[in-house]
C-alpha positions in Angstrom: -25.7 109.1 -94.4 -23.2 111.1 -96.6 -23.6 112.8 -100.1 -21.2 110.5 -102.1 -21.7 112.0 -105.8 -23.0 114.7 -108.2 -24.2 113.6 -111.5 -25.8 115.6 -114.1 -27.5 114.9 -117.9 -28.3 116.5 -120.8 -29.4 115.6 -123.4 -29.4 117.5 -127.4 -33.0 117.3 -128.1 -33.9 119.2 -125.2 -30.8 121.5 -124.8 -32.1 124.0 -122.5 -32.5 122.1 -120.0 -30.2 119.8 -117.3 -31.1 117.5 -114.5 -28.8 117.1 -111.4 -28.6 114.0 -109.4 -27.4 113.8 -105.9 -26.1 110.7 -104.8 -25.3 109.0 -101.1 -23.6 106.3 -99.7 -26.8 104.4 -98.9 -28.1 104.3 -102.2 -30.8 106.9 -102.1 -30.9 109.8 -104.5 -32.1 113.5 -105.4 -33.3 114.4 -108.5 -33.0 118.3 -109.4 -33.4 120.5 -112.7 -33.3 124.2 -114.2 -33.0 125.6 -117.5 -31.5 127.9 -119.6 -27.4 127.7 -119.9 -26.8 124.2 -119.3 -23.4 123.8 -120.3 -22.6 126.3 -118.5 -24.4 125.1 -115.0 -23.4 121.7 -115.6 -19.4 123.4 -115.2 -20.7 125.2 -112.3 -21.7 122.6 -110.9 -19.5 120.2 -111.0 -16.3 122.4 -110.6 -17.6 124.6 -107.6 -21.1 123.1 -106.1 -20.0 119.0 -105.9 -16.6 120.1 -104.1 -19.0 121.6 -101.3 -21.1 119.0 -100.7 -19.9 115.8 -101.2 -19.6 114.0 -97.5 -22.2 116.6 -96.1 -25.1 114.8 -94.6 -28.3 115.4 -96.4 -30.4 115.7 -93.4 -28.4 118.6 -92.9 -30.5 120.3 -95.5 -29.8 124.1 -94.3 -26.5 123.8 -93.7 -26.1 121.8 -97.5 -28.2 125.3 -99.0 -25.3 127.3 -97.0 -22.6 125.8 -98.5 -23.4 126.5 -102.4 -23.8 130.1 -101.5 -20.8 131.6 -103.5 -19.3 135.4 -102.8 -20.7 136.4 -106.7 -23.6 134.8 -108.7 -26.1 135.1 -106.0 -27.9 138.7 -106.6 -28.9 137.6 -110.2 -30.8 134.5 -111.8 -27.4 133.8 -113.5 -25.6 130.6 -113.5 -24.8 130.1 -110.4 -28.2 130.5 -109.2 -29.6 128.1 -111.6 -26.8 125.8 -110.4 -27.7 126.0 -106.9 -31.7 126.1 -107.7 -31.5 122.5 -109.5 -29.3 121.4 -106.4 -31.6 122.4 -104.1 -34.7 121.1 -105.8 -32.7 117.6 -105.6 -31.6 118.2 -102.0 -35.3 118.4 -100.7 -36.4 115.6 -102.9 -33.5 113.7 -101.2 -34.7 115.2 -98.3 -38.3 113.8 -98.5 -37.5 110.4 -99.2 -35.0 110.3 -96.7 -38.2 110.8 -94.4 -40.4 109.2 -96.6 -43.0 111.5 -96.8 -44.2 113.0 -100.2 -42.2 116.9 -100.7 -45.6 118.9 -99.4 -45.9 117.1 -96.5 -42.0 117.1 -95.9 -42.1 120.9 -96.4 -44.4 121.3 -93.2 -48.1 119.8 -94.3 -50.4 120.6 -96.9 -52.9 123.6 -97.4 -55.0 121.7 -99.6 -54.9 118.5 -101.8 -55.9 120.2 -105.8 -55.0 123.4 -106.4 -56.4 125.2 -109.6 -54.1 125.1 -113.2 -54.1 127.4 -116.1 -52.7 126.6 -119.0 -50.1 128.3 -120.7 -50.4 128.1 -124.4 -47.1 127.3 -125.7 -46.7 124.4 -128.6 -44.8 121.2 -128.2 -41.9 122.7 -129.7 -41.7 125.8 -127.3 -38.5 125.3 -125.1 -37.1 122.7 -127.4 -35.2 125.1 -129.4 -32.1 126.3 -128.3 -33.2 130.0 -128.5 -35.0 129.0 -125.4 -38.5 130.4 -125.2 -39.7 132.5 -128.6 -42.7 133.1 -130.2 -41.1 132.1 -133.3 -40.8 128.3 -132.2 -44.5 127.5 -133.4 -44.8 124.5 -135.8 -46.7 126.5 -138.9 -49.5 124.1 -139.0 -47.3 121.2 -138.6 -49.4 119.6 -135.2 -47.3 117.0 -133.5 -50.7 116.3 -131.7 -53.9 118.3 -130.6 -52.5 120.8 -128.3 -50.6 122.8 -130.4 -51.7 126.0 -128.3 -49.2 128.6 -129.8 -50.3 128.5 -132.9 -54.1 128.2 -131.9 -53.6 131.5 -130.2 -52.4 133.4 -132.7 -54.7 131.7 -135.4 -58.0 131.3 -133.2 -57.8 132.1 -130.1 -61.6 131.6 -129.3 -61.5 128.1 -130.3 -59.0 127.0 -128.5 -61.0 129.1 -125.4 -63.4 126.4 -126.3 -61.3 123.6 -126.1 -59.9 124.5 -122.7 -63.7 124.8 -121.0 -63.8 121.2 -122.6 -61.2 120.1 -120.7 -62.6 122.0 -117.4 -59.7 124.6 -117.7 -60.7 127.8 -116.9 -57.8 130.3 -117.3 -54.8 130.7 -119.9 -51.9 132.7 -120.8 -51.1 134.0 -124.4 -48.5 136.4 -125.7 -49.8 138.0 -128.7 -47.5 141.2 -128.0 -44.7 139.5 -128.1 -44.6 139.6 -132.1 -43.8 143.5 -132.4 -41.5 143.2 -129.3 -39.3 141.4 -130.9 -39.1 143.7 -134.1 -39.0 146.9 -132.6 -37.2 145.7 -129.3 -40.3 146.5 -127.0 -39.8 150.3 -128.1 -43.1 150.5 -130.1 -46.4 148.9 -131.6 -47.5 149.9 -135.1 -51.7 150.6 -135.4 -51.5 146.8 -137.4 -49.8 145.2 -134.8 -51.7 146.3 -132.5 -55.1 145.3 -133.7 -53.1 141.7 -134.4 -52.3 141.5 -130.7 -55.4 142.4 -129.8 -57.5 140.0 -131.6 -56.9 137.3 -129.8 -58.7 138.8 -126.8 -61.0 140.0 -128.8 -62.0 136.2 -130.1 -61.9 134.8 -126.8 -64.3 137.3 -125.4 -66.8 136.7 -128.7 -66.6 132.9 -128.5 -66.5 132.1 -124.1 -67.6 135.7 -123.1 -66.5 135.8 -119.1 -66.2 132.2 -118.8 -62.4 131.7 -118.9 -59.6 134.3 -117.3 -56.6 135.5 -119.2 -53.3 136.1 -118.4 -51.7 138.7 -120.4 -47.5 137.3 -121.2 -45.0 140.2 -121.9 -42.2 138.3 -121.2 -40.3 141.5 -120.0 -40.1 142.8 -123.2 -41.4 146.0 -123.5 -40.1 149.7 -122.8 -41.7 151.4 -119.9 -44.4 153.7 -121.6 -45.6 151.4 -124.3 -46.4 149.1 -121.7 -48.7 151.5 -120.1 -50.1 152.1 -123.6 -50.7 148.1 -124.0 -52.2 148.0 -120.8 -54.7 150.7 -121.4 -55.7 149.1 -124.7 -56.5 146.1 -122.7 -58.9 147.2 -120.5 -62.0 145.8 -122.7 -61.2 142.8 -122.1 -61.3 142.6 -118.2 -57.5 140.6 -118.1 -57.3 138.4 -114.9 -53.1 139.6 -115.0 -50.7 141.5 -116.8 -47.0 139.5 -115.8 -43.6 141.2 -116.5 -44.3 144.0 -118.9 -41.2 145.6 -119.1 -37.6 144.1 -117.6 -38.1 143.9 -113.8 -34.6 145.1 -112.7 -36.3 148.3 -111.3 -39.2 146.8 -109.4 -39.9 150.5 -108.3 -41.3 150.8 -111.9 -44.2 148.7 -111.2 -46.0 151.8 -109.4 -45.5 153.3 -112.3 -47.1 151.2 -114.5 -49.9 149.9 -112.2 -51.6 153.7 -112.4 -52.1 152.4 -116.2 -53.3 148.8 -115.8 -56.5 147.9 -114.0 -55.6 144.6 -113.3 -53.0 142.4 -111.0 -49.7 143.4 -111.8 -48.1 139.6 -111.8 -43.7 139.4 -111.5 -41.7 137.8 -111.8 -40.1 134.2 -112.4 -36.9 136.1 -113.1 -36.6 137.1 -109.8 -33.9 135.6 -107.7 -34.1 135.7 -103.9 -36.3 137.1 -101.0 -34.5 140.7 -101.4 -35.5 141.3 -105.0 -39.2 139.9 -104.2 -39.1 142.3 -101.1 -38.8 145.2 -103.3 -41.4 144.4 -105.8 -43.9 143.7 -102.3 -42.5 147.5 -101.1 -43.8 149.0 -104.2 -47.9 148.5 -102.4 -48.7 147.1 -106.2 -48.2 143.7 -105.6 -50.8 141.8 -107.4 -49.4 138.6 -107.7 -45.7 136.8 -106.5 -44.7 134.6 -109.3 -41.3 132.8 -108.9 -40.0 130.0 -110.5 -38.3 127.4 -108.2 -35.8 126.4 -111.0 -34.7 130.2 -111.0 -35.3 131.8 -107.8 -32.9 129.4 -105.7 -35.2 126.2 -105.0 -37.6 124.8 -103.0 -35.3 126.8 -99.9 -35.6 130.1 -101.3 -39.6 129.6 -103.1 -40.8 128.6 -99.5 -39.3 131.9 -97.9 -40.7 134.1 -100.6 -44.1 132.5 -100.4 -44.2 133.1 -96.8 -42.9 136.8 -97.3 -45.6 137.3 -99.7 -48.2 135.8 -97.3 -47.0 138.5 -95.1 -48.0 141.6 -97.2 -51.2 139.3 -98.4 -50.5 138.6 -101.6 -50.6 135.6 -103.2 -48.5 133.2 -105.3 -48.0 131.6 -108.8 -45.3 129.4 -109.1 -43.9 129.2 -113.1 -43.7 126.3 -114.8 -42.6 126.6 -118.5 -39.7 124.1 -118.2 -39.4 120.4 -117.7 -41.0 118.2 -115.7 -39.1 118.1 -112.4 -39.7 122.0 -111.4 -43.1 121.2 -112.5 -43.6 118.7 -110.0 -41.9 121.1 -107.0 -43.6 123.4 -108.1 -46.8 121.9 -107.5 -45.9 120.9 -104.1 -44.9 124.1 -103.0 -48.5 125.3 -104.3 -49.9 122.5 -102.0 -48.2 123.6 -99.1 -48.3 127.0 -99.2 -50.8 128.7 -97.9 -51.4 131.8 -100.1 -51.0 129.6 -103.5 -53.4 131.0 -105.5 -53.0 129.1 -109.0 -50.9 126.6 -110.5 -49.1 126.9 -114.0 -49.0 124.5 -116.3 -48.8 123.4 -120.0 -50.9 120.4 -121.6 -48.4 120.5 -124.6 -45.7 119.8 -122.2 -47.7 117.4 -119.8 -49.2 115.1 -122.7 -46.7 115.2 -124.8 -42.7 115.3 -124.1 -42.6 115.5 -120.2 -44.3 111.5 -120.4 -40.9 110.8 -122.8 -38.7 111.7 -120.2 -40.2 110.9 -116.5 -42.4 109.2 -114.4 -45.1 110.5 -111.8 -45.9 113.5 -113.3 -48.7 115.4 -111.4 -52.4 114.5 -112.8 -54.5 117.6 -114.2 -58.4 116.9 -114.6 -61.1 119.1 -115.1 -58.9 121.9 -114.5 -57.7 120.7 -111.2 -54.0 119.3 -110.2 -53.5 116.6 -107.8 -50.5 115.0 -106.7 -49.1 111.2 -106.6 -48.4 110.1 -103.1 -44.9 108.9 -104.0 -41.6 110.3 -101.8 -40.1 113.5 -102.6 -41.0 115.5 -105.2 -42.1 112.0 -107.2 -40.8 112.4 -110.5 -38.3 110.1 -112.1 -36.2 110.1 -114.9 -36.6 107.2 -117.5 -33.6 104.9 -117.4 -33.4 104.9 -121.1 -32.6 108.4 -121.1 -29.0 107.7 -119.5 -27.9 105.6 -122.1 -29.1 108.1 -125.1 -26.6 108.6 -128.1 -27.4 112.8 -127.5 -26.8 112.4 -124.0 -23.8 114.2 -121.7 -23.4 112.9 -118.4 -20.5 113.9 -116.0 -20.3 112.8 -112.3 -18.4 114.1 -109.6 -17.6 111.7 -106.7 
């Protein structure tokens, strides 16, 4: 079996994101995916990446991973990084059907068959815009359906709390900070802003007491010291993580700011590679490993980091704020891996648009995800989808 072709789609109403298809001579296929850039990985891909694969075998799969490794683009979760993560997502898919085995199971077994979700609370619109992910993109009481979780969480937070314990989720994320980050460019937080940002937490605790954890988003906006001052205001409310306060190109800097937080320091899905995640590990304030397969360099590069961080016993998030195929890997990966502590995900996403575009998403009930026992990573891309007026396909044979 050869690789015969590289295909790739996007399409404008979703214009963050691309999907990669890997083609062979005997008919069978990869599906792969990142976000962020896609014009710009779809040329990457298709002017550097296809050259170097087509006519390798696929069972090959290390060597297939060694040939997309470029002199520049791989310390940074650039381009070509998201060009070869979306490749490499495809090639194990490709991979796992070839063997016929589901992608856990191809990836060495499973360490368990659910694995606990949280939900972040984004809105339908989230990632649709293409300023990518903003706290802006909220619908302003506009509700394309009931789980319009942005805006509930900056309106009333406890209620939607609620609704999540009604569903059986037990644990959320919510980025009230983000709001004065984005005026002051992370650099301070006015006495109203900061009783705004705190409300939220402050409603969640009054309607659900203890009953659901939080996860404290900072999207990696903030300076250094008013992080530590955001993280001592949040000690009241007993926060289950505090994930990429400040930008995380100094990992060092997370001793720093762990003296001022008194919970799991969680980074960070914009890390690329096992080097960067080895020096967040060396700081000893590890709380939590949370990569992003569509970002970090694939299912190859997730499974070595996963197994790194199971070294210094720490466990593992994968991120999911995307599209559907990295949320399907990236449930596999968190049932194989052993130290998988919690799986991302996002009802907005998972009701609503991810069902327009694919097939064999992951279930999610009472809080729990389970997998479909199709081959590879089991999603599929509706067929309509190629033949969309807004779509862009190119193919490389």
């Amino acid at each position: 079996m050869k690789i015969s072709a590289i295909k790739t789609l996007r399409l404008a109403e979703f214009a963050n994101i691309i999907w990669v298809v890997i083609e062979t001579d005997e008919g069978i296929t990869g599906l792969g995916e990142t976000f962020f850039g896609a014009s710009a990985v779809e040329a990457y891909i298709h002017d550097w990446c296809a050259l170097r694969l087509i006519g390798k075998n696929p069972l090959h799969l290390q060597d297939c991973v060694n040939q997309l490794n470029d002199y520049i683009g791989w310390r940074g979760a650039g381009v070509e990084t998201r060009a070869y993560s979306a490749l490499d997502i495809a090639l194990w898919d490709l991979f796992a059907k070839i063997l016929q085995l589901p992608l856990a199971d191809a990836l060495g077994g499973r360490s368990r068959d659910k694995i606990r979700t949280y939900n972040t609370c984004a809105g339908y619109k989230y990632v649709r815009d293409k300023r990518g992910q903003s706290v802006e993109n909220w619908n302003n009481g506009q509700a394309e359906g009931p789980y319009e979780d942005l805006e509930a969480f900056l309106t009333d937070a406890g209620a939607l709390a609620q609704s999540l314990l009604d569903d059986g989720i037990t644990a959320m994320k919510i980025w009230p900070f983000d709001i004065a980050a984005e005026r002051s460019g992370g650099l301070e937080i006015t006495p109203q802003e900061l009783r705004t940002a705190l409300k939220p937490f402050e409603q969640i605790r009054s309607a659900v007491g203890d009953d659901i954890d939080i996860m404290v988003e900072f999207h990696s906006l903030w300076s250094l010291p008013m992080a530590k001052r955001i993280a001592r205001e949040l000690a009241p409310f007993k926060t289950y993580w505090h994930e990429d306060p400040f930008r995380m190109d100094t990992p060092s800097d997370v001793k720093d700011y762990a003296q001022s937080c008194d919970t799991w320091v969680c980074a960070s899905e914009t890390f690329n590679g096992t080097a960067a995640f080895r020096q967040y590990l060396e700081t000893g304030c590890a709380g939590v490993v949370m990569l992003d397969l569509s970002w970090c360099g694939g299912v190859t590069e997730a499974r070595k980091i996963a197994g790194m961080a199971e070294a210094w016993k720490v466990p593992v998030a994968p991120h999911d704020c995307t599209g559907p195929v990295v949320y399907a890997a990236s449930c596999h990966l968190s049932m194989h891996a052993k130290n998988a502590l919690i799986q991302e995900s996002v009802r907005a996403f998972y009701t609503g648009w991810y069902p327009e575009l694919a097939e064999g998403l992951p279930e999610v009930e009472r809080g729990m995800i389970t997998l479909n026992e199709a081959h590879g990573h089991g999603i599929a891309l509706k067929q309509e989808l190629w033949s969309r007026e807004d779509a862009t396909i190119r193919r490389t044979a």
